[in-house]
C-alpha positions as a Markdown table, in Angstrom:
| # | Residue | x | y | z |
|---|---|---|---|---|
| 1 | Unk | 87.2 | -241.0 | 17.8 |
| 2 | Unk | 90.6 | -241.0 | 19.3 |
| 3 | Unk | 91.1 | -240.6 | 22.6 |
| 4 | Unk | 92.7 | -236.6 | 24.3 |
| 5 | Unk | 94.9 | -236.0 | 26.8 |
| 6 | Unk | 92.9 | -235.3 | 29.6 |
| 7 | Unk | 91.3 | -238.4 | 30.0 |
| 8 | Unk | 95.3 | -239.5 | 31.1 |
| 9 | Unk | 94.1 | -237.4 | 34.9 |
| 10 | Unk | 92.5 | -239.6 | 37.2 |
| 11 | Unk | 88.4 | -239.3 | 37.6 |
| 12 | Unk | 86.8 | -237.2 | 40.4 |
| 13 | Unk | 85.9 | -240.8 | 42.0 |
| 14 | Unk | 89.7 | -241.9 | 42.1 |
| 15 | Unk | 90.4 | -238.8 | 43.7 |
| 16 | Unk | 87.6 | -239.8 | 46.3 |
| 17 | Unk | 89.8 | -242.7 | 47.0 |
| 18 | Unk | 93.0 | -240.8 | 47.4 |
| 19 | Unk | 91.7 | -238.7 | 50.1 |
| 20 | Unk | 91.7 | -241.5 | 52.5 |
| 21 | Unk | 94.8 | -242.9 | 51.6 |
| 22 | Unk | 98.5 | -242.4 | 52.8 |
| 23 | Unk | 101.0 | -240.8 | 50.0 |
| 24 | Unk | 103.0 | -243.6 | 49.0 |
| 25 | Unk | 98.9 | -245.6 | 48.2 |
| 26 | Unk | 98.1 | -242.5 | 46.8 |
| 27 | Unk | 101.2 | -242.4 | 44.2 |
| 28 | Unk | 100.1 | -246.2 | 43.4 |
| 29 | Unk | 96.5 | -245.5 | 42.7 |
| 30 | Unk | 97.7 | -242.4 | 40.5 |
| 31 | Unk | 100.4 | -244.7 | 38.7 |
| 32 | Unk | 98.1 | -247.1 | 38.1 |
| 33 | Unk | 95.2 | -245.6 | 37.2 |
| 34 | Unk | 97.1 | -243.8 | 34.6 |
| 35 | Unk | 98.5 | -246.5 | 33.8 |
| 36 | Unk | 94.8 | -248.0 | 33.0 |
| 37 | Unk | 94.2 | -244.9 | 31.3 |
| 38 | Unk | 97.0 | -244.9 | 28.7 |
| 39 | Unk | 96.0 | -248.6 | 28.3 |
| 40 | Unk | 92.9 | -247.6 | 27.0 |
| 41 | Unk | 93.9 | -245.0 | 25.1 |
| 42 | Unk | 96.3 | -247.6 | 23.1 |
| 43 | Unk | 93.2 | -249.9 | 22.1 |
| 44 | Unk | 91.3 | -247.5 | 21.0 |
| 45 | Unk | 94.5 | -245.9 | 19.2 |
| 46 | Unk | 95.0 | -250.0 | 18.1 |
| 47 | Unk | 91.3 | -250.4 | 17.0 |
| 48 | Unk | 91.0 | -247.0 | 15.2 |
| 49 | Unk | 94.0 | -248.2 | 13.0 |
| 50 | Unk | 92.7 | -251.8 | 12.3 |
| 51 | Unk | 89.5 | -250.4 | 11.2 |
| 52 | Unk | 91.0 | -248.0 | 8.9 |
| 53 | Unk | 93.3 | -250.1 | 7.6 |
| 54 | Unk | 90.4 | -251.9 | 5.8 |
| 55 | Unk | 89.9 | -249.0 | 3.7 |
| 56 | Unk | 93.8 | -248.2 | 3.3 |
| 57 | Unk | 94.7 | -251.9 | 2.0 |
| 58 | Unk | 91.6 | -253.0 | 0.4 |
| 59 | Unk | 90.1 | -250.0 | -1.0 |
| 60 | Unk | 93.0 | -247.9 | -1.2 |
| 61 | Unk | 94.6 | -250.4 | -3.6 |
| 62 | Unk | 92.3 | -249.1 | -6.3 |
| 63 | Unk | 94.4 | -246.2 | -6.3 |
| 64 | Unk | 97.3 | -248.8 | -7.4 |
| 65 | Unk | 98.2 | -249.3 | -11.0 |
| 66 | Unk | 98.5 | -252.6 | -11.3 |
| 67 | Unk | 99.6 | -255.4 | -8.9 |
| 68 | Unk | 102.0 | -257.7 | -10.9 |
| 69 | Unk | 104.8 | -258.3 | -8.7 |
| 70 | Unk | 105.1 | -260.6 | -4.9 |
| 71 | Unk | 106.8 | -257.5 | -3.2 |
| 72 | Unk | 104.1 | -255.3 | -4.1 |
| 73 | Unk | 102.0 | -257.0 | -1.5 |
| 74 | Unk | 103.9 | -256.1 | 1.0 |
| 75 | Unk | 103.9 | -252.2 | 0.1 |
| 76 | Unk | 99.6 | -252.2 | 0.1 |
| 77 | Unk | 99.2 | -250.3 | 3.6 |
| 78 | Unk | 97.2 | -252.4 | 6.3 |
| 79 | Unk | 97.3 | -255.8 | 5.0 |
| 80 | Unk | 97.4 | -258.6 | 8.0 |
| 81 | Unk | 100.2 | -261.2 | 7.6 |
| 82 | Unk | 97.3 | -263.4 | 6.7 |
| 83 | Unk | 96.1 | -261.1 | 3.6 |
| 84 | Unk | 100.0 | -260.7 | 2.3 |
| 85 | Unk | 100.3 | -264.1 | 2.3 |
| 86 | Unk | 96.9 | -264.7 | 0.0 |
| 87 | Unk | 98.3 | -261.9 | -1.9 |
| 88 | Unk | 101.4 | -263.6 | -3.0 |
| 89 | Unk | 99.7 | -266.8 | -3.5 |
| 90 | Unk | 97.2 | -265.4 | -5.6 |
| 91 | Unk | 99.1 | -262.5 | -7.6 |
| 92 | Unk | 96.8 | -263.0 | -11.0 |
| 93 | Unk | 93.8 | -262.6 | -9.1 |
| 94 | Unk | 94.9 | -259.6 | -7.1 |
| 95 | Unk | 94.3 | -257.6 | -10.1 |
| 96 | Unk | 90.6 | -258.3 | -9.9 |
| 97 | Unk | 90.3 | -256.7 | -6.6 |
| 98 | Unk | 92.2 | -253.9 | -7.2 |
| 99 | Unk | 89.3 | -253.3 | -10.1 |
| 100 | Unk | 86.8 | -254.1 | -7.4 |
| 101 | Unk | 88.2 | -251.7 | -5.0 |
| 102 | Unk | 87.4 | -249.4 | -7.5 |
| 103 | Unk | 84.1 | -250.8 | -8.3 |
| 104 | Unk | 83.2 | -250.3 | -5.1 |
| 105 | Unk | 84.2 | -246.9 | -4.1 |
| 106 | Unk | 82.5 | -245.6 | -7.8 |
| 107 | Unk | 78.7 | -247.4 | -7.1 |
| 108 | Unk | 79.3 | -245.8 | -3.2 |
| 109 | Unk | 79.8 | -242.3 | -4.8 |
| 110 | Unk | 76.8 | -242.6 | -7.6 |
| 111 | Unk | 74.6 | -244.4 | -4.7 |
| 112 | Unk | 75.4 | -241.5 | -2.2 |
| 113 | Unk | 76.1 | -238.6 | -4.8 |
| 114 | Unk | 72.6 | -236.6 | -3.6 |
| 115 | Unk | 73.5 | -237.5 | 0.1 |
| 116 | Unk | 75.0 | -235.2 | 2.7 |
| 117 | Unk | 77.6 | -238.4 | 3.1 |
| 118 | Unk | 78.4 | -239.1 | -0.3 |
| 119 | Unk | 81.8 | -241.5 | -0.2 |
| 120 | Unk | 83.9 | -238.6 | -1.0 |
| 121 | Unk | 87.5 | -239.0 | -1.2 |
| 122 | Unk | 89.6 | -236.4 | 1.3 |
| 123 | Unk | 92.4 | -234.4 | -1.2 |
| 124 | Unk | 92.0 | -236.9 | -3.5 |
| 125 | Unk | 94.0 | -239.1 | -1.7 |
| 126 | Unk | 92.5 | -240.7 | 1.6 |
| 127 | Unk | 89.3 | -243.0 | 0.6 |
| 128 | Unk | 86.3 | -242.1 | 2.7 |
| 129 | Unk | 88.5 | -240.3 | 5.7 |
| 130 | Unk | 88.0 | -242.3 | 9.1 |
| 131 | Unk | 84.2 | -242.7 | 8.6 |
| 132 | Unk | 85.2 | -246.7 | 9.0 |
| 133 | Unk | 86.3 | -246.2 | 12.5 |
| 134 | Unk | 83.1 | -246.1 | 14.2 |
| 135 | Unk | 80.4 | -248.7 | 13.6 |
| 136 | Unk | 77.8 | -246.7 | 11.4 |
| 137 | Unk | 75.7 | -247.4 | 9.1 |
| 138 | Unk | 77.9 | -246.1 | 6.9 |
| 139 | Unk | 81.1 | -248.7 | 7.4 |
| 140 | Unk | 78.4 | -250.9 | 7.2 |
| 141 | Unk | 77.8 | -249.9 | 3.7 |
| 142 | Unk | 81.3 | -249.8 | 3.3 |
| 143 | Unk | 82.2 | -253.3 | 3.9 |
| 144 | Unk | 79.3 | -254.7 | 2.3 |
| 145 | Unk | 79.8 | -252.9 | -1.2 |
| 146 | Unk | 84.1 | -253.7 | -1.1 |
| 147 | Unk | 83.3 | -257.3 | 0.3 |
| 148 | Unk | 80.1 | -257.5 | -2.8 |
| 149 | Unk | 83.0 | -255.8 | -5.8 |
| 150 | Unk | 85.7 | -258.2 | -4.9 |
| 151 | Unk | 83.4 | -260.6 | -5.3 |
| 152 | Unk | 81.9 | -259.8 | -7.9 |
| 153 | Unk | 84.9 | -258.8 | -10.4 |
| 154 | Unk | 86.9 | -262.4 | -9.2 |
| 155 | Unk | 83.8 | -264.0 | -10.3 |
| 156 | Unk | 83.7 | -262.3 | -13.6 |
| 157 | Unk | 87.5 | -263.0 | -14.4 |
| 158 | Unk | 87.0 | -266.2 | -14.2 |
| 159 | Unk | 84.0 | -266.6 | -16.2 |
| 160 | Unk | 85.9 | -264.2 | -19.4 |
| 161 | Unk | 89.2 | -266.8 | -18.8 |
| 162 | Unk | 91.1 | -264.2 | -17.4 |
| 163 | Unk | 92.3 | -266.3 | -14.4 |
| 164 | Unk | 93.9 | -269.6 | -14.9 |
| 165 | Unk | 93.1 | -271.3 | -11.4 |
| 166 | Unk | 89.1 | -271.1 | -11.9 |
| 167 | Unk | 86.8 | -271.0 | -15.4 |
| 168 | Unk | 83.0 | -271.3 | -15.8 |
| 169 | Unk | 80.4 | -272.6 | -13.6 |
| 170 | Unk | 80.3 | -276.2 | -14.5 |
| 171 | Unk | 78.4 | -277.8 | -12.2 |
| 172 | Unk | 75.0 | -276.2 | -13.7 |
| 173 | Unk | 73.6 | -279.1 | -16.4 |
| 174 | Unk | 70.8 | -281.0 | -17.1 |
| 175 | Unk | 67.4 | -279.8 | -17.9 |
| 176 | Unk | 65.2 | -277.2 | -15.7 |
| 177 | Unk | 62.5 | -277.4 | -14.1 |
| 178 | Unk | 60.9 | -275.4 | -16.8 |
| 179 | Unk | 62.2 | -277.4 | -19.7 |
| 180 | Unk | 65.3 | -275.1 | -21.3 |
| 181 | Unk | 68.8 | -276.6 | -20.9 |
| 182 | Unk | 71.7 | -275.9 | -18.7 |
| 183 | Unk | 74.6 | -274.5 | -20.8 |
| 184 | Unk | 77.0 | -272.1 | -21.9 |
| 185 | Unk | 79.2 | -269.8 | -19.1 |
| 186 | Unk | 77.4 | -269.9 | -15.6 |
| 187 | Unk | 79.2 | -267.0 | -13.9 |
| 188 | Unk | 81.6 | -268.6 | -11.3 |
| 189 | Unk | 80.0 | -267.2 | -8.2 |
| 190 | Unk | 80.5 | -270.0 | -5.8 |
| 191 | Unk | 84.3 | -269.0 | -6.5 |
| 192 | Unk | 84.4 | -265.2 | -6.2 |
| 193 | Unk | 82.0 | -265.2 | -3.2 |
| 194 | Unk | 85.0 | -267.8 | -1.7 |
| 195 | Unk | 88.3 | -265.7 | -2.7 |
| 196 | Unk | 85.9 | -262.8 | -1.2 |
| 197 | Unk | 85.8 | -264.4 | 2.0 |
| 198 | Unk | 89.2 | -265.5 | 2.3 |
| 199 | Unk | 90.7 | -262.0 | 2.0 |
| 200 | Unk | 88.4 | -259.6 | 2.9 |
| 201 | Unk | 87.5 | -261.4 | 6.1 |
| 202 | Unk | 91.2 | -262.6 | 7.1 |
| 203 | Unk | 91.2 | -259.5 | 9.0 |
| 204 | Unk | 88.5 | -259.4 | 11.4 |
| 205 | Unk | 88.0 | -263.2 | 11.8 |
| 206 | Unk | 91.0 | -263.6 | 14.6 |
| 207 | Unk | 88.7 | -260.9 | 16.6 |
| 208 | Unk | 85.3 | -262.1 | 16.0 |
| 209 | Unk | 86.3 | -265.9 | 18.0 |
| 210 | Unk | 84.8 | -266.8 | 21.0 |
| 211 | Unk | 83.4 | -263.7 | 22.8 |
| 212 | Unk | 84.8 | -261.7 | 19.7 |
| 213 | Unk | 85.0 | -258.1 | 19.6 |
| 214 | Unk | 81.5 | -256.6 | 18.6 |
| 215 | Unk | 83.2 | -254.6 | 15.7 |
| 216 | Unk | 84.5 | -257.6 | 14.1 |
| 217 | Unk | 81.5 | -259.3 | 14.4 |
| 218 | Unk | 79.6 | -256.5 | 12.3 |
| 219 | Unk | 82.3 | -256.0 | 9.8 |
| 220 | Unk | 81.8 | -260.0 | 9.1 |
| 221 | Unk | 78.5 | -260.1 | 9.1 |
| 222 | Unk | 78.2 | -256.7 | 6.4 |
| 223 | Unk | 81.0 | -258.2 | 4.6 |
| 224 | Unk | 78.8 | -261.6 | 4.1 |
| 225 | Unk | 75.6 | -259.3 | 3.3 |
| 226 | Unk | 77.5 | -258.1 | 0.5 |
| 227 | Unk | 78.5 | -261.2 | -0.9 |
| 228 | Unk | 74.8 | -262.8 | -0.4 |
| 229 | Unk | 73.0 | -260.0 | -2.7 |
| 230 | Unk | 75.5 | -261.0 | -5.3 |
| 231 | Unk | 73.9 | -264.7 | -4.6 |
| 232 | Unk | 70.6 | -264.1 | -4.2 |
| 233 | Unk | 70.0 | -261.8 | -7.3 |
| 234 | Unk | 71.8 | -264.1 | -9.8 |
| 235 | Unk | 69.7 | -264.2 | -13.0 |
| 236 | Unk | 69.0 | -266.4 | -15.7 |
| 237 | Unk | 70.1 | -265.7 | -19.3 |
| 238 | Unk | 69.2 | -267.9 | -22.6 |
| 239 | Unk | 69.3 | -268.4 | -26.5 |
| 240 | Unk | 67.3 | -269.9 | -28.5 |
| 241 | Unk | 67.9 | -272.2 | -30.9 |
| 242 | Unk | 66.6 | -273.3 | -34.7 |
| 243 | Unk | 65.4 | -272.5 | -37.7 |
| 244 | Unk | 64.7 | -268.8 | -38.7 |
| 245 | Unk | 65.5 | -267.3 | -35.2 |
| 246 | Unk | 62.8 | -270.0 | -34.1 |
| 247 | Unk | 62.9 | -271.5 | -30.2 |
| 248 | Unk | 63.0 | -274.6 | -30.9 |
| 249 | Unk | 65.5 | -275.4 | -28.1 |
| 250 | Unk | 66.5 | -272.7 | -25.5 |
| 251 | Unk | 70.3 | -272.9 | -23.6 |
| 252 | Unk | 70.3 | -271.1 | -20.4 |
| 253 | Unk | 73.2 | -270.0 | -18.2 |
| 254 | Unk | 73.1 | -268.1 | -14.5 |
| 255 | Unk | 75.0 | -264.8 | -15.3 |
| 256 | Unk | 75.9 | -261.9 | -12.3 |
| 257 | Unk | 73.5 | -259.0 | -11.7 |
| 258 | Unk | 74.4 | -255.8 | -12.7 |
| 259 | Unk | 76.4 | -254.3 | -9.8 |
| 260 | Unk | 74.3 | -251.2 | -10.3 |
| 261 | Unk | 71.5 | -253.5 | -9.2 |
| 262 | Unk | 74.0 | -255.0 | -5.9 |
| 263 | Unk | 74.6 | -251.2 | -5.3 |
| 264 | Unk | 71.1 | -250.0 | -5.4 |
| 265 | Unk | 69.9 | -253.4 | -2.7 |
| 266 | Unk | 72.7 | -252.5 | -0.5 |
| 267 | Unk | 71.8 | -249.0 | -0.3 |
| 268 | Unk | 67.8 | -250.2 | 0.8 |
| 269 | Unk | 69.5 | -251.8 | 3.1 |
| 270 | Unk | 71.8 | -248.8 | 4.6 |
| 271 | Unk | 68.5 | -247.2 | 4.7 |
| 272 | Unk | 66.8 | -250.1 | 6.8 |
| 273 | Unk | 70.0 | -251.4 | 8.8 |
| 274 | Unk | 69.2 | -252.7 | 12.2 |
| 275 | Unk | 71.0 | -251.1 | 15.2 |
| 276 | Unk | 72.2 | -254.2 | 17.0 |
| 277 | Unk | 74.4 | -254.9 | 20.4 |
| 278 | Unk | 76.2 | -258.1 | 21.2 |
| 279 | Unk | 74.9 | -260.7 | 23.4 |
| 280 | Unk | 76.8 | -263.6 | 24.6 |
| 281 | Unk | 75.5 | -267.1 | 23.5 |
| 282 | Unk | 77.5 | -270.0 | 25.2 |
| 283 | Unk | 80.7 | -269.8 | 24.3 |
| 284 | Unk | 80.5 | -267.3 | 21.2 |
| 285 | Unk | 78.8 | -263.8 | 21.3 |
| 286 | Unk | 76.3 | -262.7 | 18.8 |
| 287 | Unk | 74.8 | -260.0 | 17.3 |
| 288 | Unk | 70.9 | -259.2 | 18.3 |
| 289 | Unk | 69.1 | -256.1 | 18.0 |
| 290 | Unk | 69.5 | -253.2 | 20.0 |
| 291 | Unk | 65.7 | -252.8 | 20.7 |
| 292 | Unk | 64.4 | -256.1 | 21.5 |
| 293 | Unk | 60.9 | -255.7 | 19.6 |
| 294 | Unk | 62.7 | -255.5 | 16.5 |
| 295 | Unk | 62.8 | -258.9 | 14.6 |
| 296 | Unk | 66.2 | -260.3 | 14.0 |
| 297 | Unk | 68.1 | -259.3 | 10.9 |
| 298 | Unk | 68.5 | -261.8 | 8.0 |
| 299 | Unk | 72.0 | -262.5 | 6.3 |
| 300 | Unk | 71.6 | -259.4 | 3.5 |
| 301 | Unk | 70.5 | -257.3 | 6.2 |
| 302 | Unk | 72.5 | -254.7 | 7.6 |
| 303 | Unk | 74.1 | -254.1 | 11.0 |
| 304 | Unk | 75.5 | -251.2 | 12.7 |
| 305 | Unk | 76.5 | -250.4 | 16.1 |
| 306 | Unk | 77.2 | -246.7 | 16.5 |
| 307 | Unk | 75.0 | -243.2 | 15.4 |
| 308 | Unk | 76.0 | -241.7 | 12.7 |
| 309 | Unk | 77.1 | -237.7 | 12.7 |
| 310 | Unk | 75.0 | -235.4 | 10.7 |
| 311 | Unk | 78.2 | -234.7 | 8.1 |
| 312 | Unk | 76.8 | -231.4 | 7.9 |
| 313 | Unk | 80.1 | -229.1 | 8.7 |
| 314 | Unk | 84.0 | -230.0 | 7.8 |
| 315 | Unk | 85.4 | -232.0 | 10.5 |
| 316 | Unk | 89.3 | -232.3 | 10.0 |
| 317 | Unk | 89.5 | -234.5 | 12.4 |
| 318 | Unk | 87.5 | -237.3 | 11.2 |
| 319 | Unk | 88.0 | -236.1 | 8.1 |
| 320 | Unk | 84.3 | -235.4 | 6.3 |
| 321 | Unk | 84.2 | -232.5 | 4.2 |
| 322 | Unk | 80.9 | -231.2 | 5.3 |
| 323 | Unk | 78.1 | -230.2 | 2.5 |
| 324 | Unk | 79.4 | -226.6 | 2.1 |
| 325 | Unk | 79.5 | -226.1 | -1.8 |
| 326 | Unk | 77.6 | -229.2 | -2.9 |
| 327 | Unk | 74.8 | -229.0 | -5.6 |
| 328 | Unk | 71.4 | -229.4 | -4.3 |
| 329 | Unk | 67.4 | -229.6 | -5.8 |
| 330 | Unk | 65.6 | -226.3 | -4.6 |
| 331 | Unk | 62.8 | -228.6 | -5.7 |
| 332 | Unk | 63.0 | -231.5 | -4.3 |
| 333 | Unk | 61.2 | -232.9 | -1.0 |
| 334 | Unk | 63.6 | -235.5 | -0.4 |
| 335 | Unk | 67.0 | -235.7 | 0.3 |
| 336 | Unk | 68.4 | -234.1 | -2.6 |
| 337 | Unk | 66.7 | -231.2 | -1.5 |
| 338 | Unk | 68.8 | -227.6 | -0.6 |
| 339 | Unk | 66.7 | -227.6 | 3.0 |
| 340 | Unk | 68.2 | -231.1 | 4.1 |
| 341 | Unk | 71.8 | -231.2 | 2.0 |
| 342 | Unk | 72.5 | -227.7 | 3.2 |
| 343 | Unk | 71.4 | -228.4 | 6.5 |
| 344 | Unk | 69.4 | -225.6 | 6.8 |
| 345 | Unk | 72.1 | -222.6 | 6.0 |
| 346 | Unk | 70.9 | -221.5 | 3.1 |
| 347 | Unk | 71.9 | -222.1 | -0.5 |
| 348 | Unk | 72.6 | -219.9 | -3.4 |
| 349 | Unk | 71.9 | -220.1 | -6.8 |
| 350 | Unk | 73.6 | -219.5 | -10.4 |
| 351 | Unk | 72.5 | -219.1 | -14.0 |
| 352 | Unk | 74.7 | -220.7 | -16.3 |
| 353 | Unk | 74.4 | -221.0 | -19.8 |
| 354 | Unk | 75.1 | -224.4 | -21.5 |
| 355 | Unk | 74.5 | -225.9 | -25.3 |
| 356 | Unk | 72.3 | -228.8 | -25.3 |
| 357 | Unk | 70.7 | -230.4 | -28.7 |
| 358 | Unk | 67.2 | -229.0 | -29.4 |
| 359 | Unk | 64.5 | -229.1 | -32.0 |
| 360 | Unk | 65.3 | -233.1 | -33.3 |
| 361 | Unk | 63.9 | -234.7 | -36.3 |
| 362 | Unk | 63.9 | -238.1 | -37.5 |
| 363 | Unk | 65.0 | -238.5 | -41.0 |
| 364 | Unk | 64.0 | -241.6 | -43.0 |
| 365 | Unk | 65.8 | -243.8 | -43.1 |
| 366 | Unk | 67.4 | -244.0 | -40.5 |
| 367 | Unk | 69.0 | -240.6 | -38.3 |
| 368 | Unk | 68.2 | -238.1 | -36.4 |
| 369 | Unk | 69.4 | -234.8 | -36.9 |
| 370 | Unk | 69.0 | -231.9 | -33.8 |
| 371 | Unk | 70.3 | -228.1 | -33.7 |
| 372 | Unk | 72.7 | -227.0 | -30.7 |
| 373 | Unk | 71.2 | -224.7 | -28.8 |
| 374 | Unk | 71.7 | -222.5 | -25.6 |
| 375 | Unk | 70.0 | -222.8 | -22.8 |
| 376 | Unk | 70.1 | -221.0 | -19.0 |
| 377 | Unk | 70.2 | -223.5 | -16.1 |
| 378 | Unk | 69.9 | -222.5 | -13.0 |
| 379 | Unk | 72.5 | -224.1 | -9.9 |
| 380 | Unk | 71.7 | -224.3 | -6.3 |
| 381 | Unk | 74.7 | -224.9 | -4.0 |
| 382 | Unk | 74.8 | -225.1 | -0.7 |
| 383 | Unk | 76.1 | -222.3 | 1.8 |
């Protein structure tokens, strides 16, 4: 929320002050107290355009064609010094997170598409609007899902060969515990979860130091949360080996979950994230919860600061299109349903007619055969 005007007039307290003092105190009260005023109004200005500039670099870049060439880094909108340098030290792999910029923002849209926030694009053009610059849930999802599809598509580069600088998994041989052999392609993720790290955290680390700014610290943290369901939901693939399809001997490999799966977690977790406040701890500042009978949150938990708005109406400012228009479940009882998306204006509803396939048969061997057919649906959008 940006700063307006009038909060550039000194308070009703300073005035207070000024009646007591001469003209020339009272011109240096006012001076400097707007002064003050303007200060503040440039941080906030300053951290509004740091947060946002995660989405305009990182996720924004998904809007990029391709990123072949050194100078191209410095043209990706919001990147710190830090981040252009990685960029131009690691052009091959910048490709990979352009694709999981766009990972990202696709599993947000399907994991949010019946939600009255949805990850919606503004024109086409702006990714998510300035929902990152306040510390919702919703950044927090944000962060975790970029910081989880960087990681993610790095890891799978370097598993398919893609990327000269990093292969297979290697270090996974031997014999488990449950008698199959180590083998094959382990997915990489020790390296993705790394290169993730490195560049999506560059920005926010310089803040989080010592008694770090408490937005940097959440960013951090969700951005880590991201990267540990990857981790933690690794699975185990095999093939057996011998005679006549026979399981003689098994070779297993660990192989990334499905980033469906990663989306679907990370959305539990938007739904359960723990409203925390920071806490100084010594010399470094910490996150703890907010109410103090909560228990602490665990590393693929996560955090967020500020409430969230309704995103029931347009707001032009901050950029959310509202729900007016959207497609909702007359139905339902949960939040699909026209009484919560529509936020209790009403909907209306459409019959249109479509052609689906109807009356199929199984033919042996081996087909099925159906008729097109029409059918009236019925369409509830919201008012």
């Amino acid at each position: 929320m940006f700063l307006t005007a009038n909060l550039l007039v000194p308070s009703p307290f300073v005035f207070i002050q000024l009646r007591a003092c001469n003209s020339r105190r009272r011109r240096s009260l006012i001076h400097k107290h707007v002064a003050s005023a303007r200060a503040d109004h440039l941080k906030t200005r300053l951290r509004v355009k740091v947060e946002l500039s995660f989405s305009t670099s990182l996720l924004h870049s998904a809007s990029v064609a391709h990123i072949e060439k050194t100078d191209q880094c410095d043209n990706l909108v919001g990147l710190t010094k830090r981040q252009i340098k990685i960029c131009k030290k690691n052009l091959e792999i910048m490709e990979s997170v352009r694709v999981g910029a766009q990972l990202s923002v696709a599993e947000c849209q399907w994991q949010f598409r019946t939600r009255r926030w949805n990850c919606s694009t503004v024109n086409g053009t702006k990714i998510f609007g300035k929902v990152l610059s306040d510390g919702t849930r919703e950044a927090a999802f944000v962060h975790a899902i970029s910081a989880a599809g960087v990681a993610h598509t790095v890891t799978r580069s370097c598993s398919s060969g893609s990327l000269g600088r990093c292969g297979c998994d290697r270090t996974v041989r031997g014999f488990s515990p449950d008698g199959f052999q180590w083998s094959g392609c382990s997915d990489n993720v020790a390296y993705g979860t790394a290169f993730s790290k490195s560049f999506v955290d560059a920005r926010d680390l310089k803040a989080a130091r010592g008694h770090g700014n408490a937005r940097a610290l959440m960013n951090l943290h969700n951005n880590e949360a991201g990267r540990k369901v990857i981790e933690y939901n690794m699975k185990v693939e095999c093939k057996c080996h011998g005679v006549s399809g026979s399981c003689e001997t098994k070779t297993c490999w660990r192989a990334l979950p499905k980033f469906r799966l990663v989306g679907s977690i990370l959305r539990e977790k938007f739904d359960h994230a723990t409203e925390v406040q920071p806490r100084r701890s010594g010399k470094r500042s910490q996150l703890v919860p907010m109410n103090a009978y909560f228990k602490y949150h665990s590393d693929t938990d996560l955090v967020f600061l500020d409430s969230s708005p309704d995103f029931c109406e347009r707001d032009s400012q901050n950029e959310t299109p509202g729900t007016y228009g959207r497609q909702c479940n007359r139905t339902s009882k949960n939040i699909d349903s026209c009484d919560s998306l529509c936020c209790g204006r009403g909907f209306t509803s459409k019959t249109e007619t479509v052609m689906e396939r109807c009356d199929c048969k199984f033919y042996w061997c081996c087909f099925v055969k159906c008729r097109e057919c029409e059918q009236e649906v019925e369409y509830n959008y919201c008012l």
